[in-house]
N, C-alpha and C positions, 0 to 999 in steps of 0.2 A: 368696451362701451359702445352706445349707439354712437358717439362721436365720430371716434376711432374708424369705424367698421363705414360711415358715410365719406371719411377721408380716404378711404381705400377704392371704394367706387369712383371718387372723382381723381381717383391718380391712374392716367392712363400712360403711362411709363412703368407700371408696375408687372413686371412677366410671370402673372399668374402659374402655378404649380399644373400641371400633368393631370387628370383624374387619375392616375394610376398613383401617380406619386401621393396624389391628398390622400388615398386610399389606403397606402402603405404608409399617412404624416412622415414624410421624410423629413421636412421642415422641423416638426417638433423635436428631432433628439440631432444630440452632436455625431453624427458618426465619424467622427477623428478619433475617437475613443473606441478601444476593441469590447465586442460584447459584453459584459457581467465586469466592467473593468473596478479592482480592486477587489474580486476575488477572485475564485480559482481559474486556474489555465482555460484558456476554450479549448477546447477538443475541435481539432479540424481533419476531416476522415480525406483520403489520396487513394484513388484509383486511376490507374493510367489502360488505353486503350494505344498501343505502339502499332501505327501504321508501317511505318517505314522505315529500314536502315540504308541510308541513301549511298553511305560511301564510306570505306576506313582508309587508310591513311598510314600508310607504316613512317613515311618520310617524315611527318608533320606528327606520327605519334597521337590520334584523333580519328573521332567519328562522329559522322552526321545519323541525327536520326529525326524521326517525324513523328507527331505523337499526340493525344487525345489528352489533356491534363483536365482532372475534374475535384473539384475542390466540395465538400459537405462541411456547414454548420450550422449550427442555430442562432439566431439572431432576434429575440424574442421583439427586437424594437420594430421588426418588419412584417408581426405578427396581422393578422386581417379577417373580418369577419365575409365572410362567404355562405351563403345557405347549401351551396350545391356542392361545397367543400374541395373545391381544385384550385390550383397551381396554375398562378399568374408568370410569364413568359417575356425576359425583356433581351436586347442584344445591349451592344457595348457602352451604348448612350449615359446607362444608368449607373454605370461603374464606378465614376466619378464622381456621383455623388451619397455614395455607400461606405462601410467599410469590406475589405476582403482582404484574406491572408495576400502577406507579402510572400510567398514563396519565392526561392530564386535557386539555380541551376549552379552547384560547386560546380568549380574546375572548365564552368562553359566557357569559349571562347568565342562565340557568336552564336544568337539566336533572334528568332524575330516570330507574332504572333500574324497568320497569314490573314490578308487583306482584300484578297480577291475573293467576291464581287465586294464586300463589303467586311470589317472585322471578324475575324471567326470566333467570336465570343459569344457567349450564350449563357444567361443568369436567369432562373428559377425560382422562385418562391413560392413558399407554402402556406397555408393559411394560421398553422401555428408557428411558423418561424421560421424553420425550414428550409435551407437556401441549396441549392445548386448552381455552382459556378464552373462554365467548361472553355478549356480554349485548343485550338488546334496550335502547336508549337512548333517546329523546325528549331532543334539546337547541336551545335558542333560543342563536343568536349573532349577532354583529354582523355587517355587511354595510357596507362603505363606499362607499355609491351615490353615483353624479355623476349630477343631473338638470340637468344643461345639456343636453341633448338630450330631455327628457322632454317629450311621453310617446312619442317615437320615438326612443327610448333601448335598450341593451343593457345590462345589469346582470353583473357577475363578481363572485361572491361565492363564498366560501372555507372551510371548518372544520376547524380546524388540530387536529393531535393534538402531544402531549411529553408527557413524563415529566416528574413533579413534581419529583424526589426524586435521581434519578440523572441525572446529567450525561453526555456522552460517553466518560468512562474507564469509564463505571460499567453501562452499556444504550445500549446501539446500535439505534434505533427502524429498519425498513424494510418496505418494500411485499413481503409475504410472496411474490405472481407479480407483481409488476413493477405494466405498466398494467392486469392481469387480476385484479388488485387489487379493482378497485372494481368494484361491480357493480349495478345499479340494477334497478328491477319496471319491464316492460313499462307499465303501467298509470297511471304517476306521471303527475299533469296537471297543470295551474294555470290558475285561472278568466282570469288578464289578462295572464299570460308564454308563450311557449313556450320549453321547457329544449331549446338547439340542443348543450347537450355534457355530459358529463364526464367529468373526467381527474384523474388522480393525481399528482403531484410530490413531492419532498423536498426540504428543507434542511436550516439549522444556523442556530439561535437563538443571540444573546449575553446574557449577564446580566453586567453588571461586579463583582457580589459571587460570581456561584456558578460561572460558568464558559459554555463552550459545550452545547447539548442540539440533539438530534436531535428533527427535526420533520415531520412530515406533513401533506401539502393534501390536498383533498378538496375539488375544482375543481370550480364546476360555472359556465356563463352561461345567461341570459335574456333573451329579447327579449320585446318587452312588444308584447302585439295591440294593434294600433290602431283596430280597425273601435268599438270600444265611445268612444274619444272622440271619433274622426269624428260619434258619432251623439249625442253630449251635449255637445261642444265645439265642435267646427269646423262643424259643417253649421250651429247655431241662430246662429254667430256670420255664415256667409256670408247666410243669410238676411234677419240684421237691418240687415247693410250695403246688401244691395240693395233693403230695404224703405224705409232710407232716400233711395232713389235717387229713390221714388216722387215725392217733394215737387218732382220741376225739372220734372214735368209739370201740376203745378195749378198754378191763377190765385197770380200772384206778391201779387195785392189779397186772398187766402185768406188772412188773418193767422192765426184759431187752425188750419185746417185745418195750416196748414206746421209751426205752432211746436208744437202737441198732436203730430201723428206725428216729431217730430224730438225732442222730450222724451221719449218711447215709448218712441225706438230705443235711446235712451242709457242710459235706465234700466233697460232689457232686458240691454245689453250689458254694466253694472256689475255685475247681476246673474250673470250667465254668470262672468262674474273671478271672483267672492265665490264659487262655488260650485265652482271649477277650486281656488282658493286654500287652500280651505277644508278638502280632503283630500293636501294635500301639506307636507311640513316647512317651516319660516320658513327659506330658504336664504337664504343673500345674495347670491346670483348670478342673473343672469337665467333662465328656462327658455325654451324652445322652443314652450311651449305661450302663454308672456309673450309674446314677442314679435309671436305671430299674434292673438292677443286685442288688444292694446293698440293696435297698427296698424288692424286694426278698428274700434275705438273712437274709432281719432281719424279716419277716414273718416265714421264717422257723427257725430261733432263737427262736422267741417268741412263737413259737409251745413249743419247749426245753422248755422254760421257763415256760409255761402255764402247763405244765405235772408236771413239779419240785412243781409249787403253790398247783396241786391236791393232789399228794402224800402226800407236809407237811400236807396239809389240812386233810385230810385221816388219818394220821398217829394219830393227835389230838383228832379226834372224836374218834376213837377207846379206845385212851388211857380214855378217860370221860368217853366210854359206859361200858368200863371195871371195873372201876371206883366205877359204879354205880350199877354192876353186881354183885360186890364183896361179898362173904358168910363168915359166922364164921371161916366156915373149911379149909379156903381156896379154893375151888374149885369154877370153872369159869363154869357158861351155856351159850355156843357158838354157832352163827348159820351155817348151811352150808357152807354159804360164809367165813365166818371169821376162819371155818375148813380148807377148801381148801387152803388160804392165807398159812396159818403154815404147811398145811404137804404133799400139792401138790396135794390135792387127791380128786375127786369128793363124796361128802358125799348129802342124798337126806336131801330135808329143810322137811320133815316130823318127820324126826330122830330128837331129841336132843342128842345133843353130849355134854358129859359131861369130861373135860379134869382134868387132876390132876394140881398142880402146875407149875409153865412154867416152874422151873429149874429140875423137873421130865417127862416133856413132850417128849424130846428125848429117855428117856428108853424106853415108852411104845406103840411106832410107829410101831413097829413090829406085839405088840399086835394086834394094831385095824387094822393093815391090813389085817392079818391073820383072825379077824371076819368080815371086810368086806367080805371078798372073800369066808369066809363062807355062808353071806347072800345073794351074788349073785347065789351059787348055789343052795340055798334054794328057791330063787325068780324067776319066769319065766321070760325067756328071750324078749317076746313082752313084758309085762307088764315095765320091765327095762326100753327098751327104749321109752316107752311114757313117764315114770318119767323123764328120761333124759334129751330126748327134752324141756321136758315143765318146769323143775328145770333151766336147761341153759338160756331160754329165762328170765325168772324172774331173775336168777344171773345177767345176760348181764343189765335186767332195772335198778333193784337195786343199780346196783355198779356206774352206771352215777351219779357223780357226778355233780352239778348245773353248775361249769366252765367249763365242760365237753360240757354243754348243752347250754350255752353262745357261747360257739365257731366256736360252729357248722355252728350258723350263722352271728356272727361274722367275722371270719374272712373270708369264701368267700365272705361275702357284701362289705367289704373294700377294698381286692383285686379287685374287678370290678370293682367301681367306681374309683379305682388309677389306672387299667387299659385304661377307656373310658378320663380319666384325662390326662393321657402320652399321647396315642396317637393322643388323638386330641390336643394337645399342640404342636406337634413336626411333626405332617405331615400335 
């Protein structure tokens, strides 16, 4: 009425509408009510533009991604007369006073819609109804990885879209072009995967208090490089196996020489575990990368072990050959070898060396050093060292023990065939 409409003039407290908004009468309808509400579903079309995968996450089991969300429906209440028939253009102002799909991110565990310079939101209208609604996202979700195969694993990981609020009678969620849907940057990399896909699917969630809802994937896999743990895992571990291989070729009488590089190798290779261990979740399953470590480890164990079997073994015969060597007088006839053993010292296998009893052997070390170094300056210096050479190479035969010579080819044959065995099992 005229009344009415002069009372409106003189209320200057009254915050007049938008020309945009009188345009669109936002005022005249409820929009807390979803379009066509009380009958059929609205139809809301989802096409995503995926800028970015910022980061995955084995430990936390997650990944971050960055992403273009753009929502389509009709909304006939927002309908507009236009002569020149284009699409009116508002930011996030308007949002609030509209409706729009509740969409929300299953399984996210933080996201946020970006802000700099100003909301990155972006809402569209058409002159028959028409809506476009877009926003730039950053969301972290869950990722349900199997590392039984790690790190020569594949990863498929997921970011579901639905609707909070409205159930299937109420928004009907769909891939606005089908699989043209999703769409990705050229550019997208990952410092330790490569993204071999993405693809788009749907289904149909159940809730047993609210009903069925309409759902959306945002499919993507990964296969994880391996040249990076080749070069921090598997190469320092084939290394330290074959370093301890070194030990079947020194004198089996080399007590610290065998035991110091075989406590090396092991504490090297506990090492390597702790550090493989150390960046991956507490799973309770074996991984891939377990099983070639710990194999490892027990090769270079079994090194230790096989050196400990030579010594007892060693230690045995002597005591028999001693045994059997025994005189009235007590006095022992010792070879080179079993010289050197007791008193450090290179002695030539032409000498017999005649020792007194073992519990007088430390008085009289002094002695025979003192005639050794006697008969080195008695003896010429070439002659010496062709005795030398050629006494070392027969000590070096000699002292191989059988286990010694079992080993040798032994345990690289094993190690290679459990090598051609892993790898072709798992890549």
């Amino acid at each position: 009425s005229k009344r009415e409409i002069k009372m409106r003039k003189l209320d200057s407290t009254k915050v007049w509408p938008l020309k945009s908004e009188q345009l669109l009468r936002i005022e005249d309808h409820d929009f807390a009510l979803r379009p066509g509400f009380g009958g059929s579903p609205i139809p809301v079309g989802i096409d995503v533009q995926v800028e970015s995968i910022d980061s995955i996450s084995e430990v936390d089991m997650d990944f971050t991604m960055t992403l273009y969300l753009r929502h389509y429906w009709k909304d006939e209440r927002l309908s507009f007369r236009s002569n020149k028939n284009k699409s009116m253009t508002f930011d996030g102002r308007l949002i609030k006073k509209i409706w729009v799909p509740d969409v929300f991110f299953v399984h996210s565990k933080r996201s946020f819609i970006h802000d700099t310079t100003v909301e990155n939101i972006m809402l569209r209208v058409y002159p028959d109804g028409n809506v476009l609604f877009s926003l730039r996202i950053t969301v972290s979700a869950m990722c349900f990885m199997d590392f039984s195969r790690f790190p020569l694993d594949t990863q498929n990981c997921s970011l579901e879209l639905e609707s909070y609020a409205y159930n299937e009678d109420d928004l009907m969620l769909y891939w606005k072009h089908g699989n043209k849907s999703l769409n990705t940057d050229e550019h997208i990399s990952l410092s330790q995967f490569f993204i071999e896909e993405f693809s788009a699917s749907s289904g149909l969630a159940f809730y047993s208090s609210t009903g069925w809802y309409n759902r959306l994937f945002i499919n993507f896999a990964l296969r994880r490089h391996i040249f990076f743990f080749v070069l921090q895992s598997y190469f320092p571990a084939m290394l330290m196996v074959m370093l301890s291989w070194v030990s079947f070729w020194i004198d089996r009488r080399a007590v610290p020489a065998r035991v110091s590089l075989g406590i090396t190798t092991v504490l090297t290779m506990s090492t390597i575990m702790t550090g493989v261990s150390a960046s991956m979740p507490q799973v309770s399953y074996i991984k891939a990368v377990d099983v070639y470590l710990w194999i490892s480890f027990l090769f270079v164990f079994l090194s230790v072990i096989e050196y400990a079997a030579v010594n007892y073994l060693t230690t045995v015969e002597e005591r028999k050959q001693l045994k059997k060597r025994g005189k009235a007088s007590g006095m022992y006839n010792i070879d080179a070898v079993q010289a050197m053993a007791f008193d450090g010292c290179f002695h030539d296998t032409d000498v017999d060396l005649d020792l007194t009893p073992f519990s007088d052997h430390c008085e009289e070390n002094e002695t025979r050093a003192r005639a050794a170094s006697i008969c080195d300056v008695d003896t010429p210096r070439l002659k010496r060292k062709r005795s030398l050479k050629g006494s070392v190479g027969r000590i070096i035969l000699q002292n191989n023990h059988v286990i010694d010579r079992y080993s040798r080819i032994i345990f690289p044959s094993v190690y290679i065939v459990f090598n051609f065995f892993y790898w072709g099992l798992y890549i």
